[in-house]
C-alpha positions in Angstrom: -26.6 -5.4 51.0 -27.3 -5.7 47.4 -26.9 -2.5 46.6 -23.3 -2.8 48.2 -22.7 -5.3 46.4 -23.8 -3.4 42.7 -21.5 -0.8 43.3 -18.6 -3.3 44.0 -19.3 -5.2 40.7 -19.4 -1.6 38.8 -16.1 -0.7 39.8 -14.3 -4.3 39.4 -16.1 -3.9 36.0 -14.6 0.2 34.9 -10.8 -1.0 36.1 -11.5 -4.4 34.1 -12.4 -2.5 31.0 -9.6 0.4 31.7 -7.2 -2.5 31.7 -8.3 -4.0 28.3 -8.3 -0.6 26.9 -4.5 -0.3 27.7 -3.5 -3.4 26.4 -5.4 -2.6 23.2 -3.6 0.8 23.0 0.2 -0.8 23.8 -0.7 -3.8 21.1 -1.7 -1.0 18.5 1.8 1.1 19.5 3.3 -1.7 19.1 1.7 -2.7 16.0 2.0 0.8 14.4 5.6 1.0 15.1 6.6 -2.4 13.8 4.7 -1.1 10.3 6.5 2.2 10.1 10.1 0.4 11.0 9.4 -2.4 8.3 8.2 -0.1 5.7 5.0 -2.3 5.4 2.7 0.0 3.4 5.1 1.5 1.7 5.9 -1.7 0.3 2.4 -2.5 -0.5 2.0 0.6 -2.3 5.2 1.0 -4.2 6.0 -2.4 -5.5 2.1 -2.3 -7.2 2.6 1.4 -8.2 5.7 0.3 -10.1 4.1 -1.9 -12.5 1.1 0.1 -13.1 3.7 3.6 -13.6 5.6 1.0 -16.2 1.7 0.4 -17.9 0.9 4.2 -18.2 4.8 5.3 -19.5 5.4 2.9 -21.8 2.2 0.2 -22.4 3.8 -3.0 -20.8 3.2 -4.3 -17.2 6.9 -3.8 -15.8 9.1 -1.4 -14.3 9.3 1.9 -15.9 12.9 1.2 -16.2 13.0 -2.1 -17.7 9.7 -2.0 -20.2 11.4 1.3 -22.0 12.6 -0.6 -24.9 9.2 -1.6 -25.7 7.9 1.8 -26.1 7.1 2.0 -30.0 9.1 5.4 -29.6 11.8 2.9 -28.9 11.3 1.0 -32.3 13.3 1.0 -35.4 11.1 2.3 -38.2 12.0 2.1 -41.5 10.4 5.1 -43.4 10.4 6.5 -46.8 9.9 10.1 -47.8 10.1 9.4 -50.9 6.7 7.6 -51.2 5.6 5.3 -53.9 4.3 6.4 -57.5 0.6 6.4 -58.1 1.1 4.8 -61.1 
């Protein structure tokens, strides 16, 4: 009877676990979907990237767009070709 009773307990056990493995499946669907529809990563990835493109282009932590202007190719420079006299 024991036996029996073994085999009943396995079985209640494999469509218990079956069960929580599709609810964990539709959850991560879900999940996935709601990222991809809301842009999540993209927005954690792109709003970062943005400030760290403006660093490399033009040495200031901003928008590529917006730190431009303080690019020292951007500066006014005053130069003389003239040059001054050695004496």
């Amino acid at each position: 009877m024991s036996n029996k009773f073994h085999l009943k307990q396995t079985g209640q056990m494999v469509v218990e676990m079956l069960l929580l493995l599709t609810v964990l499946f539709g959850v991560t669907l879900a999940i996935s979907s709601y990222f991809r529809k809301e842009e999540i990563f993209v927005q954690l990835i792109s709003g970062p990237w943005q400030n760290l493109s403006g660093m490399i282009q033009n040495g200031v932590w901003a928008p590529p767009a917006a730190s431009m202007h303080n690019h020292p190719n951007h500066h006014s420079r005053h130069v003389s070709l003239k040059g001054t006299s050695a004496l």
